[in-house]
C-alpha positions as CSV (number, residue, x, y, z in Angstrom):
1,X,6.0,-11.7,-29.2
2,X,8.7,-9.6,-28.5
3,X,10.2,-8.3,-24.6
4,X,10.2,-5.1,-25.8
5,X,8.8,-2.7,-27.8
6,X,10.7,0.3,-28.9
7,X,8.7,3.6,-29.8
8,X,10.3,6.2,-31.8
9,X,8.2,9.3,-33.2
10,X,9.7,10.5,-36.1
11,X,8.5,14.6,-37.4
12,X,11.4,16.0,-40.2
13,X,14.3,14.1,-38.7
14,X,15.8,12.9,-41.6
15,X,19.2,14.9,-40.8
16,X,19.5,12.7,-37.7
17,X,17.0,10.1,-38.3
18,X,20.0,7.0,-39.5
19,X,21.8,7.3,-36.2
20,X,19.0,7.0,-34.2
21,X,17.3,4.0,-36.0
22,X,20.9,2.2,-36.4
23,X,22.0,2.6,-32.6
24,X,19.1,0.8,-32.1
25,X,18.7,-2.3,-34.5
26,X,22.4,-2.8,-33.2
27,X,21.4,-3.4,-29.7
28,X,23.2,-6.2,-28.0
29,X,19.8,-7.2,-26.7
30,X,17.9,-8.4,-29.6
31,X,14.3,-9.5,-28.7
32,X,12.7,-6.0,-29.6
33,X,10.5,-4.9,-32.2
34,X,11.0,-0.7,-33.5
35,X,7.7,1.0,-33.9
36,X,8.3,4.0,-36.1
37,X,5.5,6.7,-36.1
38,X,5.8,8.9,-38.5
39,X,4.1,12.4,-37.3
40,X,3.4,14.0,-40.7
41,X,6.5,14.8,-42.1
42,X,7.2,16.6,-44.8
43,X,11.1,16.0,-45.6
44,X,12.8,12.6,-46.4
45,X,11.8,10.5,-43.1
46,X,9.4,8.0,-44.8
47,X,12.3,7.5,-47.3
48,X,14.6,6.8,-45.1
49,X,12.9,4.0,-42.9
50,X,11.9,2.4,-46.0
51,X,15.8,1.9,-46.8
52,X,15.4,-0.6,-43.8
53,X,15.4,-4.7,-44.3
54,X,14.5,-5.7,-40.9
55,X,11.8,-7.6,-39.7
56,X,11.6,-6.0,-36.4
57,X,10.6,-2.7,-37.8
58,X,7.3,-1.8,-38.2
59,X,6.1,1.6,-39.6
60,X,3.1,4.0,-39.5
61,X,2.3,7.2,-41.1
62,X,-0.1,9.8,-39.2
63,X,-1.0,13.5,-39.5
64,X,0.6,15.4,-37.2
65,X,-1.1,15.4,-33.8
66,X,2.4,16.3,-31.8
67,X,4.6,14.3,-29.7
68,X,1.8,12.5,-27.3
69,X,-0.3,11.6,-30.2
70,X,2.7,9.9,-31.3
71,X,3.8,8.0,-28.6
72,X,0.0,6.6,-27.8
73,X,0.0,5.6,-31.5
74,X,2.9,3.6,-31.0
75,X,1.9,2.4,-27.4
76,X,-1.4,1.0,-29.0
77,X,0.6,-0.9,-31.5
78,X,3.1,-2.3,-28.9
79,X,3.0,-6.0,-28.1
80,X,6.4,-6.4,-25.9
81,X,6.3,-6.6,-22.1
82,X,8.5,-4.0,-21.5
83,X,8.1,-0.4,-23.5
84,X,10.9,1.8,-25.0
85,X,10.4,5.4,-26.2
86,X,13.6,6.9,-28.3
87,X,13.9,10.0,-29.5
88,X,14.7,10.0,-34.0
89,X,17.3,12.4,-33.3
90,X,19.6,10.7,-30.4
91,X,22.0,7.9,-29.8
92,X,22.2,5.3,-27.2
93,X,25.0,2.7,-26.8
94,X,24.9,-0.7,-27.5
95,X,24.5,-2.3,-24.1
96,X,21.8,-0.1,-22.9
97,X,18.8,-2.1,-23.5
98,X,20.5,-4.8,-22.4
99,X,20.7,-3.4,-18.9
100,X,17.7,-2.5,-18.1
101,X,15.9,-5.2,-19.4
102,X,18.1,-6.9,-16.8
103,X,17.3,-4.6,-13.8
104,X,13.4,-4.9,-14.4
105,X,13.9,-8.5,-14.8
106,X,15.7,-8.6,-11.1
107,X,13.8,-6.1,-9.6
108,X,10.4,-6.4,-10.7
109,X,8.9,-4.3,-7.8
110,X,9.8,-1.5,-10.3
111,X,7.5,0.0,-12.6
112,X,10.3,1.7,-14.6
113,X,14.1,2.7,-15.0
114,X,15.9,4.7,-16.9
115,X,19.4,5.9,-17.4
116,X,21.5,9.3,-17.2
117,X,22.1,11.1,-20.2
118,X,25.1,12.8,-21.6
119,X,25.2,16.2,-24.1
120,X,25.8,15.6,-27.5
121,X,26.6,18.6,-30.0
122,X,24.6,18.5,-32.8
123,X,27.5,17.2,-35.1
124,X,27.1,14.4,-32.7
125,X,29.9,15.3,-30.7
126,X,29.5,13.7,-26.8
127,X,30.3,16.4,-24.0
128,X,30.5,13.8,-20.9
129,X,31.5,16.1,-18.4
130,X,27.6,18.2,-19.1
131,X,25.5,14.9,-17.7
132,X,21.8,14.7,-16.5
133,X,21.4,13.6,-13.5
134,X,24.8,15.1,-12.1
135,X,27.1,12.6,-10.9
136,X,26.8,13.6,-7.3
137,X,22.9,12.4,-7.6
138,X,24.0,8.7,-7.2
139,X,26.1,9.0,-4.3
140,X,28.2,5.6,-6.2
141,X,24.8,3.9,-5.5
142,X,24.1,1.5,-8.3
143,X,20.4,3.3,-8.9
144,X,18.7,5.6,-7.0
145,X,14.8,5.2,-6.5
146,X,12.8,8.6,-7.6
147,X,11.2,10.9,-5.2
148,X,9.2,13.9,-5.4
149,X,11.8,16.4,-4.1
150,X,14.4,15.3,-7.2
151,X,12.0,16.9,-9.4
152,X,14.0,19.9,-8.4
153,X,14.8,22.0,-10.9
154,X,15.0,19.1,-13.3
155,X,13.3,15.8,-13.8
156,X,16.1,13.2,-12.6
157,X,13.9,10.7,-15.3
158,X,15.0,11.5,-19.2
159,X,11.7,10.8,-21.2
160,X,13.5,8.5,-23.9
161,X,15.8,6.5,-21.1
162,X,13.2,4.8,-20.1
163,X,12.0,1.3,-20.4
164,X,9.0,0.7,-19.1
165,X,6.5,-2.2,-18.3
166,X,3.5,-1.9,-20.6
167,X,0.8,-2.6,-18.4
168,X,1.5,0.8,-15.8
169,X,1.6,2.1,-19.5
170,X,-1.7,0.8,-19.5
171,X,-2.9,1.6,-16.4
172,X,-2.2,5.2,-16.5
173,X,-3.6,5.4,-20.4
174,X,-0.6,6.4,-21.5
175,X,0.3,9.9,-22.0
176,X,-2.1,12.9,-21.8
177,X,-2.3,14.9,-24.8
178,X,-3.7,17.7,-23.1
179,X,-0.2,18.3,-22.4
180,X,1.8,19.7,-25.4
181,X,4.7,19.6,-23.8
182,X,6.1,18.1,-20.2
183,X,3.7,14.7,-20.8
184,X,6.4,12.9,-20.2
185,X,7.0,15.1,-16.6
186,X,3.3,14.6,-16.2
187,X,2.9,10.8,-16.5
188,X,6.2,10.5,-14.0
189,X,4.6,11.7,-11.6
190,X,1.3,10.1,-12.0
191,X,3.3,6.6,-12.2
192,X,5.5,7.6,-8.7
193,X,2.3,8.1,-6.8
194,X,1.8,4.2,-6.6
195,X,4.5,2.4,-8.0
196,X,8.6,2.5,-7.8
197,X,10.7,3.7,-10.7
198,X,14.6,3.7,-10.6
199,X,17.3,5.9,-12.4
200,X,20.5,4.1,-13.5
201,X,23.7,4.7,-12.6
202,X,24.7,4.5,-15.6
203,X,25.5,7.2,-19.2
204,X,24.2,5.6,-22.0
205,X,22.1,7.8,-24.0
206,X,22.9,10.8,-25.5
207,X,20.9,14.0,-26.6
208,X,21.3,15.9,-29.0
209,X,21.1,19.3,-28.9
210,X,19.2,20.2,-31.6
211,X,17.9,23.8,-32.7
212,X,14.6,22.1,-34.3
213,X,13.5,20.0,-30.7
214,X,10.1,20.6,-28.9
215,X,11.3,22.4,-26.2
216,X,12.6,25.5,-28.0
217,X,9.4,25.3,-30.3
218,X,7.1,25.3,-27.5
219,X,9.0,28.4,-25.7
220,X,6.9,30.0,-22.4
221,X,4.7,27.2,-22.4
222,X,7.1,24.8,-20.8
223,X,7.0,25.9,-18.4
224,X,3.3,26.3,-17.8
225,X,2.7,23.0,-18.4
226,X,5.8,21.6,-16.0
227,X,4.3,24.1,-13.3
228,X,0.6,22.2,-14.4
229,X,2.1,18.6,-13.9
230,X,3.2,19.6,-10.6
231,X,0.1,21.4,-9.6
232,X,-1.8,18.1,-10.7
233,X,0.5,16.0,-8.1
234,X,-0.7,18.4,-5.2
235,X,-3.5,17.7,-5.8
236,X,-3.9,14.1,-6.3
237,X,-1.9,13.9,-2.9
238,X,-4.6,15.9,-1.3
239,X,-7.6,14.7,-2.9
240,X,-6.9,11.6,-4.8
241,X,-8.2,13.4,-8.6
242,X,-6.6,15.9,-10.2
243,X,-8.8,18.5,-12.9
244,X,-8.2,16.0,-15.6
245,X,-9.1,13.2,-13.5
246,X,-12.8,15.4,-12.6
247,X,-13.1,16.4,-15.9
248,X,-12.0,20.1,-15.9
249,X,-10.3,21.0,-19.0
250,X,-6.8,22.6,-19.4
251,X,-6.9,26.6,-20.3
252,X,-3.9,27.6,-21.2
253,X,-3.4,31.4,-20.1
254,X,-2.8,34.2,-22.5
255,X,0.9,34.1,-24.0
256,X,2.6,37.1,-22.3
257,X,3.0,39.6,-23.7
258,X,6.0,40.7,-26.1
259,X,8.1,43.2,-24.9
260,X,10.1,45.2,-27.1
261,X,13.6,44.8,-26.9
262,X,15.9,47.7,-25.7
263,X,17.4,48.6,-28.5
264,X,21.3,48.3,-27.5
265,X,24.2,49.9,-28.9
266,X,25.8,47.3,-31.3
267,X,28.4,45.4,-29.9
268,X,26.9,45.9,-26.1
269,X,24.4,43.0,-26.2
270,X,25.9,39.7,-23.8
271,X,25.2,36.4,-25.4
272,X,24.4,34.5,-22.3
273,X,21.8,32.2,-23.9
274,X,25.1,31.1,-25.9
275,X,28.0,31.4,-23.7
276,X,27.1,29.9,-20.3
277,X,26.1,26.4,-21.3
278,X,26.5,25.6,-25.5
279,X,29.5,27.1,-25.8
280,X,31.2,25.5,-22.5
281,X,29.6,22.2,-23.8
282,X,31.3,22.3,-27.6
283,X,34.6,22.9,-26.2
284,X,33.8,19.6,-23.9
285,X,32.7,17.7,-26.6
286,X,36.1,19.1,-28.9
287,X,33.4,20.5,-31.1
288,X,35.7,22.9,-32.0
289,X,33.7,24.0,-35.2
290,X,30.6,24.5,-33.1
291,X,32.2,26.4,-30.6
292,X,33.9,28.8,-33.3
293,X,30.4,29.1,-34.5
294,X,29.4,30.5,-30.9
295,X,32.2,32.6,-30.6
296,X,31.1,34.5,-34.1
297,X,28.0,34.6,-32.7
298,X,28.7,36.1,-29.7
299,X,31.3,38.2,-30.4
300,X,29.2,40.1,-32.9
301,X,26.7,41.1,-30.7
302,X,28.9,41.9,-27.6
303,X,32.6,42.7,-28.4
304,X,32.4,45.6,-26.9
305,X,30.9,43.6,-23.6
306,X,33.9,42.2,-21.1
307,X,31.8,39.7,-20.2
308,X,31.8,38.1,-23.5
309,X,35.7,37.8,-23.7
310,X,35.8,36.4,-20.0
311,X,32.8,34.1,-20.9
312,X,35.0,33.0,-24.1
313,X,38.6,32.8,-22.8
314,X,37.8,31.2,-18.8
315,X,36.5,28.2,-20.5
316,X,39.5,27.6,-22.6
317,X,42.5,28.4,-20.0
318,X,40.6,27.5,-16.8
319,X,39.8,29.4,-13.8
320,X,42.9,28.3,-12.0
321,X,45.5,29.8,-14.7
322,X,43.1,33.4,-15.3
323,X,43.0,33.8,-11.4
324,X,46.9,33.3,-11.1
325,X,47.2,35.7,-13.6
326,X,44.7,38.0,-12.4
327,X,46.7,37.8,-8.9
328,X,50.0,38.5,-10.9
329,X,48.7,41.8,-12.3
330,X,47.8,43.0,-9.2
331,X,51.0,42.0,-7.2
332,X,52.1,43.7,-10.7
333,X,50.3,46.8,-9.6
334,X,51.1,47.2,-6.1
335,X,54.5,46.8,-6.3
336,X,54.7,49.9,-8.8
């Protein structure tokens, strides 16, 4: 019987799927087996984890029923005592499992840890400096236990960081599939009602920022269902049951509606969505192709936009140098 049991759902991530699998079966901790669900792809996945030898792997082809289908697929096949999920398209270091197994192992008051997360481009370029949580949320404490309030604005617990001990796995059911997306936001909270669950000080997992992930598919009902775990908390705090506890389906409310866009005069339009975190992030990670791509991007849209050159060329001098010269044209100025 294996410690741990490591959970990966796999949907058309052949592209990234090799890295993920490989930073795994070269764990330095090696009493783990890999449970690879296989959520109805349709490109080479299945051909891909078949190229693996290794008797720790075991593998299982579904339909697609989305992420939390996966995941309690792969929780019903699990046998170790502690539970892993990792995403097919992200890396993790070789010590990482290592770690935690060691921190549960000490600290068994602890239903859970997990880890912080760096950036990674998707050329698999690391960005350390663009971390989740910050630095500062540590305070150089070794872990900090998870509260309510550091739900705020982000969850300080990365879904595929953590290793977990199967029976609160158990005890909770597992994930609720009534939530498409946030489940893992969802269950977090559910588990931090009655038990203690730790974040690492410690970077070694990194996600990658892929065009393809759940998030951007999902869009404006992130969202929703984030507000909906939340709500659920509240009320379990007041009342002990939440609506999925009484029985009350979910309704999800009418998508809202699309607006129109204003049609701009070309060249005016300010790629924010690109400039104010990717682009930042490439030039971090020396993704120097990804950030050119950005730049092209951006540029086309809003080259007649100042913003878009400031947004481009701050990032690449620093703020100290454009303020000192910013200062020098104006003592420039008043001295004329």
């Amino acid at each position: 019987m294996p410690l741990v049991s490591v959970v990966m759902p796999v949907y058309n991530a052949s592209v990234f799927l090799r890295a993920a699998i490989e930073s795994i079966i070269n764990q330095s901790f090696k009493d783990f087996e890999l449970i690879l669900i296989n959520d109805g792809s349709t490109d080479d996945s299945e051909i891909i984890i078949r190229s693996y030898n290794d008797v720790r792997i075991r593998y299982k082809f579904q339909q697609n029923g989305g992420v939390a289908n996966a995941l309690n697929t792969g929780l019903r096949m699990a046998a170790g005592k502690y539970i892993w999920r990792h995403d097919a398209d992200d890396t993790s270091l070789p010590d990482k499992l290592k770690q935690q197994v060691e921190f549960l192992e000490k600290n068994p008051v602890y239903a859970l840890c997990a880890t912080q997360i760096a950036f990674m481009t998707e050329r698999g370029k690391i960005a350390l400096n663009f971390r989740q949580p910050k630095d500062h949320y540590f305070d150089d404490a070794p872990f900090i236990e998870v509260k309510r309030e550091h739900f705020n604005p982000y969850s300080p617990i990365t879904h595929a960081t953590v290793l977990i001990k199967r029976d609160i796995i158990e005890e909770f059911r597992g994930f609720r599939t009534e939530f498409l997306t946030a489940e893992d936001v969802d269950l977090w909270l559910r588990i931090i009602q009655k038990h203690k669950a730790a974040v690492l000080n410690s970077c070694n997992y990194f996600v990658r920022l892929n065009k393809a992930s759940a998030t951007k598919r999902h869009g404006w009902k992130n969202e929703f269902y984030r507000n909906l775990a939340f709500k659920f908390y509240d009320q379990r705090e007041r009342t002990g049951k939440d609506d999925l506890e009484r029985g009350i389906p979910v309704v999800l409310p009418k998508p809202p509606a699309s607006i129109t866009p204003v049609e701009e005069e070309r060249g005016k339009r300010f790629r924010g969505d690109l400039l104010h975190f990717h682009y930042p992030l490439n030039l971090n990670a020396k993704d120097y192709k990804g950030a050119a791509e950005i730049i092209k991007y951006a540029v086309a849209d809003g080259w007649k936009v100042s913003a878009t050159w400031k947004a481009i060329i701050i990032p690449v001098l620093g703020r100290p140098l454009v303020k000192a010269v910013v200062k020098t044209k104006k003592l420039l100025s008043i001295s004329n």
